[in-house]
C-alpha positions as CSV (number, residue, x, y, z in Angstrom):
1,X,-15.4,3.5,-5.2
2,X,-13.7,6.0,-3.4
3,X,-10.3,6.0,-1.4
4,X,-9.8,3.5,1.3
5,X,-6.8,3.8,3.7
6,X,-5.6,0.0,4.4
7,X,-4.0,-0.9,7.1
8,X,-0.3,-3.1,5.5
9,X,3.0,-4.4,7.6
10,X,5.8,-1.9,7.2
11,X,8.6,-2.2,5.8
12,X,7.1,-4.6,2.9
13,X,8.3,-7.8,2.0
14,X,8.9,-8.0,-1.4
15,X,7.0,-6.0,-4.3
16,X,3.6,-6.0,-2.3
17,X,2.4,-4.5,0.8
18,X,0.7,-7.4,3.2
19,X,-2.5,-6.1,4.6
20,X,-2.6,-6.2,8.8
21,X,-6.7,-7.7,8.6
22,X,-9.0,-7.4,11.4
23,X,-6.5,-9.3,13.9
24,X,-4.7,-5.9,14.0
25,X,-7.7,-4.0,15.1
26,X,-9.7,-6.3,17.7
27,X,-11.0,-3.4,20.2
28,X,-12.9,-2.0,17.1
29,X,-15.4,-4.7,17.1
30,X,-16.2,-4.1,20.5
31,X,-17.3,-0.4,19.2
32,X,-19.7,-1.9,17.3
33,X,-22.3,-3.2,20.2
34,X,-21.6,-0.6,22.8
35,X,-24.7,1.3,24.0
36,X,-25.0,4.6,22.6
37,X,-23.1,4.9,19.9
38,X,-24.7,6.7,16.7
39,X,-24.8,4.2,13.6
40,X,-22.2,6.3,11.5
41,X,-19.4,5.4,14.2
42,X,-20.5,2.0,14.8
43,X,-20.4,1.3,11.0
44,X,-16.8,2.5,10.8
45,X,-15.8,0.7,13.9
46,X,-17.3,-2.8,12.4
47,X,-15.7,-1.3,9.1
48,X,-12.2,-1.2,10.8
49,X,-12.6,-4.6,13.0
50,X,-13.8,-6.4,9.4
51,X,-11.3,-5.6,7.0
52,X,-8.8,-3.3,9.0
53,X,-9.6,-0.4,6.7
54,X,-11.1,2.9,6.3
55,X,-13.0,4.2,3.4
56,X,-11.1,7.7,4.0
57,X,-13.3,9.8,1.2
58,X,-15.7,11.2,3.8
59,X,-12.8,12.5,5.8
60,X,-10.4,13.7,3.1
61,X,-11.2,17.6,3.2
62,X,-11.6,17.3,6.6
63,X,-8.2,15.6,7.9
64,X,-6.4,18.2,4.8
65,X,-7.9,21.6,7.0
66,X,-6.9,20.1,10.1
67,X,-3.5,19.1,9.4
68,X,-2.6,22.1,6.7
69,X,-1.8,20.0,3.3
70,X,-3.6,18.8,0.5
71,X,-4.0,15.1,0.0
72,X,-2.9,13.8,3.2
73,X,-4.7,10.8,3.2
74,X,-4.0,10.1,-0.2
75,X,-0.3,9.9,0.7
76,X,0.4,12.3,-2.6
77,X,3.6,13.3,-1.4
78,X,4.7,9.5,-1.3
79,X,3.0,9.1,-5.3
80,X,4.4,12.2,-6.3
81,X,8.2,11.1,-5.6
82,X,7.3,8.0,-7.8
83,X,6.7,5.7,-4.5
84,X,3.9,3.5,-3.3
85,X,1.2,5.9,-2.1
86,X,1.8,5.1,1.5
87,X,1.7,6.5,4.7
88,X,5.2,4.9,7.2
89,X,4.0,4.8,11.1
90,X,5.5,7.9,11.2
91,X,2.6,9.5,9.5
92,X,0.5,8.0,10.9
93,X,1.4,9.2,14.5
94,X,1.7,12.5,12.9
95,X,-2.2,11.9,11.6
96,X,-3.1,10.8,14.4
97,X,-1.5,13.6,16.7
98,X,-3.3,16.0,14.9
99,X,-6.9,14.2,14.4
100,X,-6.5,13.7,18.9
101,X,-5.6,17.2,19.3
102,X,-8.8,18.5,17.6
103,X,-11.1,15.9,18.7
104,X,-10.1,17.2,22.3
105,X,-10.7,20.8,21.3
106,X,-13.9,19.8,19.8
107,X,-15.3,18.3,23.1
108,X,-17.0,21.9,24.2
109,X,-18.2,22.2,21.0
110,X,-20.9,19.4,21.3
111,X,-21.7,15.9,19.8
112,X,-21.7,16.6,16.0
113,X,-18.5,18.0,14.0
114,X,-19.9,20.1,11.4
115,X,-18.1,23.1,9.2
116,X,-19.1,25.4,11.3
117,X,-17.9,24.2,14.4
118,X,-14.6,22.8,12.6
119,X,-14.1,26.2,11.9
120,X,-14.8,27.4,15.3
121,X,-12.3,25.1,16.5
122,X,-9.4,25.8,14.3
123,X,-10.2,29.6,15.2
124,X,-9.6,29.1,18.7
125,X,-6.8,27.2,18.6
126,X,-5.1,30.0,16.3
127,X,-6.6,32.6,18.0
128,X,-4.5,31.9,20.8
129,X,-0.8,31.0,18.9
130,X,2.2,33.1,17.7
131,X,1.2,35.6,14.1
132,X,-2.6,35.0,14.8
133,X,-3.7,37.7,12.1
134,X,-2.0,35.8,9.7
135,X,-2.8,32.7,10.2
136,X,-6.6,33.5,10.4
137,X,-6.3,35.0,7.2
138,X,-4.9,31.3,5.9
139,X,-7.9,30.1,7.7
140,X,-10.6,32.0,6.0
141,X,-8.8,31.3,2.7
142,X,-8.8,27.9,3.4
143,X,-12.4,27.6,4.6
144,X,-13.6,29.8,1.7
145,X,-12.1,27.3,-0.7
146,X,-14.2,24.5,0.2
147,X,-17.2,25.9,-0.8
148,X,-18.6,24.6,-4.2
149,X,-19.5,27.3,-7.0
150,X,-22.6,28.1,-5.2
151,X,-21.1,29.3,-2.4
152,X,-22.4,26.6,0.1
153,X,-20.1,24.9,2.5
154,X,-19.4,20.9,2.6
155,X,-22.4,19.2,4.5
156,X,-19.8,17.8,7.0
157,X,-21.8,15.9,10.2
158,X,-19.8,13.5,11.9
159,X,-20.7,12.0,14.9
160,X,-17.6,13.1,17.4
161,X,-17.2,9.6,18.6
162,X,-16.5,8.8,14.8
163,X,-13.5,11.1,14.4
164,X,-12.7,9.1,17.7
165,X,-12.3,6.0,16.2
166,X,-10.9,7.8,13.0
167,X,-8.1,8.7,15.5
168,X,-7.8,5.4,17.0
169,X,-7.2,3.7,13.7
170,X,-4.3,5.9,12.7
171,X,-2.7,5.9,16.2
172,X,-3.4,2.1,16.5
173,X,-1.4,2.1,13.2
174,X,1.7,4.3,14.9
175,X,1.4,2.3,18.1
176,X,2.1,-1.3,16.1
177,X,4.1,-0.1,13.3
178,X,1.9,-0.3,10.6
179,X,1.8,1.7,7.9
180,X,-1.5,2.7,5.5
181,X,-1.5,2.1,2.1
182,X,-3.8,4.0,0.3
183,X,-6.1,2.3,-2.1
184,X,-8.1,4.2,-4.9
């Protein structure tokens, strides 16, 4: 099954989380018919206008590089304290922040986000910051860690107008005051 990030009204009423639905999320359908835009991203935008959900597997190890922590999507930190594995608005905006900022960077490295160019991204963007060496060095530790036994790297190839709407979703979330509850 997989984990799907859902879309709920923050703060909940009562002991359950009310999901938001596709009325929360109307601009995704329109995704879905526009010219040009590969099937992978036009099935998560109909995903996201349908249900107002993401099945968040696919992008798991992903959004963890980008944004430096493990289980981000999960909302571990939340289940760990013995809360409701959510992530507030807050987070979301936070996601989203993040997911924007590399989708930009991305842009000169072409129409498909792979591991390579992921990596080719984040060592730009570190290249050019405060302790460089150091944080290269947390880089290739990180990078190296996502290979399986063999040594081979994840087979990541996302259209870049699907982390677009990966974005949208989680800064549509901030923007409205949603939260994301995340569903196993």
């Amino acid at each position: 099954m997989g984990l799907d990030n859902v879309a709920v009204q923050w703060p909940r009423t009562g002991s359950f989380y009310e999901p938001v639905g596709p009325a929360g999320f109307p601009e995704f359908g329109e995704l879905v018919d526009a010219p040009r835009i590969p099937a992978p991203t036009a099935t998560l935008a109909g995903h996201i206008a349908k249900t107002g959900a993401v099945h968040a597997t696919p992008y798991t190890e992903l959004v963890d590089l980008l944004l430096g922590l493990q289980g981000v999507l999960y909302a571990t930190d939340a289940s760990a304290e013995d809360e409701d594995p959510v992530i507030d608005p807050d987070g979301c905006a936070w996601i989203a922040g993040g997911l924007e900022r590399f989708v930009e960077a991305h842009r000169a490295y072409g129409d498909l986000v792979t591991f390579d160019t992921v990596g080719a991204v984040l060592r730009a963007a570190i290249s050019a910051g405060r302790l460089a060496e150091q944080q290269l060095r947390w880089l290739d530790a990180r990078l190296d860690g996502l290979r399986d036994d063999t040594g081979q790297v994840p087979q990541w190839s996302f259209p870049h107008t699907e982390l677009v709407v990966l974005t949208r979703f989680y800064r549509r979330c901030a923007d409205q005051g949603f939260a994301v509850y995340a569903d196993f």
